[in-house]
C-alpha positions as CSV (number, residue, x, y, z in Angstrom):
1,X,17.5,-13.2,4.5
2,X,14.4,-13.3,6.8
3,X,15.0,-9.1,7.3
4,X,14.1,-9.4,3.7
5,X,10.8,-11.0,4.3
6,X,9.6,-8.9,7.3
7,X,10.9,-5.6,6.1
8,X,9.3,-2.7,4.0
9,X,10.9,-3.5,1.1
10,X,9.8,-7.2,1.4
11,X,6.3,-5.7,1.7
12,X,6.7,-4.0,-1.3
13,X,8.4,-6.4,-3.4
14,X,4.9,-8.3,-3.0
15,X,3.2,-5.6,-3.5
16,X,4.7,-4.8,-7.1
17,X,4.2,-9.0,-7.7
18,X,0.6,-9.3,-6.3
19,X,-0.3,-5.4,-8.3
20,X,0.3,-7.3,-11.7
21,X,-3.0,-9.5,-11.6
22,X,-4.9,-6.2,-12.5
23,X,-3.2,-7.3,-16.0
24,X,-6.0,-10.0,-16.0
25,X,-5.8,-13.6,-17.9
26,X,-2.5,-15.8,-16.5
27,X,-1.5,-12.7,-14.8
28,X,-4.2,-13.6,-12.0
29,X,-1.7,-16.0,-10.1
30,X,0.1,-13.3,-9.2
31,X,-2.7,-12.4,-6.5
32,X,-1.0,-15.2,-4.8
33,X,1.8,-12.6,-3.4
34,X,-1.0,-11.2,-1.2
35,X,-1.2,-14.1,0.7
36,X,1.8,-13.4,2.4
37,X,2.0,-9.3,2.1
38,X,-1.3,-8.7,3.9
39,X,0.0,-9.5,7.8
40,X,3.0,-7.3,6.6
41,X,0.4,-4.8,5.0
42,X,-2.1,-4.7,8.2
43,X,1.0,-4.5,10.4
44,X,3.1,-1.5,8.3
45,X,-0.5,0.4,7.9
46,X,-0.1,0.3,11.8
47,X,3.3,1.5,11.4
48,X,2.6,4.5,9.1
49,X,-0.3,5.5,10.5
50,X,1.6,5.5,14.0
51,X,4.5,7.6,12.5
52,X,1.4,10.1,11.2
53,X,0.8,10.8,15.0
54,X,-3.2,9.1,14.5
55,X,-4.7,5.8,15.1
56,X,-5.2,3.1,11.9
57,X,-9.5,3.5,11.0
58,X,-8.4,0.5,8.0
59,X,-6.5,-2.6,7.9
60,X,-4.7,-1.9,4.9
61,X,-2.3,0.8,3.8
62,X,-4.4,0.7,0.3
63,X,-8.0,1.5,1.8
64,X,-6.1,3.9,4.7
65,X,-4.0,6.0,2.7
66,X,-7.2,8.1,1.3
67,X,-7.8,8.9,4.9
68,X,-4.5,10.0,5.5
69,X,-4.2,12.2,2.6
70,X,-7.1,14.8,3.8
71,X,-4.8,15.2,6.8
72,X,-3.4,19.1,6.4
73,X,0.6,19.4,6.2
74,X,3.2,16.9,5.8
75,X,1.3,14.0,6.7
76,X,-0.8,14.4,4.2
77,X,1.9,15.0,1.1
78,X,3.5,11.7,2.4
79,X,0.4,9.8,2.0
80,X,-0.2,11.3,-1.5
81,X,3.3,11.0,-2.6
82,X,3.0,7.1,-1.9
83,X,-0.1,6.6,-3.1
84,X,0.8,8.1,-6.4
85,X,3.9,6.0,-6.1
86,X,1.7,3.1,-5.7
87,X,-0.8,4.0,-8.4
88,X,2.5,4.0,-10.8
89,X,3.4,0.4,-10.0
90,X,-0.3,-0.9,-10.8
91,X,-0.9,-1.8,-14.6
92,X,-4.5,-0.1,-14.2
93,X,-2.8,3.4,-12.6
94,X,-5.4,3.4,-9.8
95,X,-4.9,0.8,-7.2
96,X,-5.4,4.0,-4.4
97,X,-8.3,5.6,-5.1
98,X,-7.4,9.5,-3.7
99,X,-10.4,12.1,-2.8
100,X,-8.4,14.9,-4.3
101,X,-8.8,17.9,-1.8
């Protein structure tokens, strides 16, 4: 079960937990989640922006993904497609704040 914790998914999991305390009121415990998903966060933005053939310029995959979405080609339809992903999980619909090209 420790895959679980360490893996993407894990990191996602807490991500769609810690998004909900943009719901505001008792829903701000839930920014408790991102104690634990911000080493996997810091370490998957790493990841990504290794598999994106460049170097990370953020910590996060949040404030990064913006950068990698003014990359030309492929690169940079992946990092729309998940931010848009991500934007969809958030209750406000803009957790990723895109510069549209």
């Amino acid at each position: 079960m420790i895959w679980l914790a360490i893996s993407p998914l894990g990191l996602f999991l807490l991500y769609v937990l810690y998004v909900q305390y943009e719901r505001g009121g008792a829903w701000i415990v839930f920014k408790l989640f991102g104690i634990p998903g911000y080493p996997l966060d810091v370490f998957y933005n790493v990841v990504l922006c290794l598999l994106m053939g460049r170097l990370p310029t953020k910590l996060t995959i949040t404030v990064e993904l913006p950068i990698l979405a003014q990359v030309p080609g492929w690169r940079g339809e992946v990092a729309i497609a998940l931010a848009n992903l991500l934007n969809r999980l958030a209750p406000s619909g803009r957790h990723v704040q895109l510069n549209h090209r």
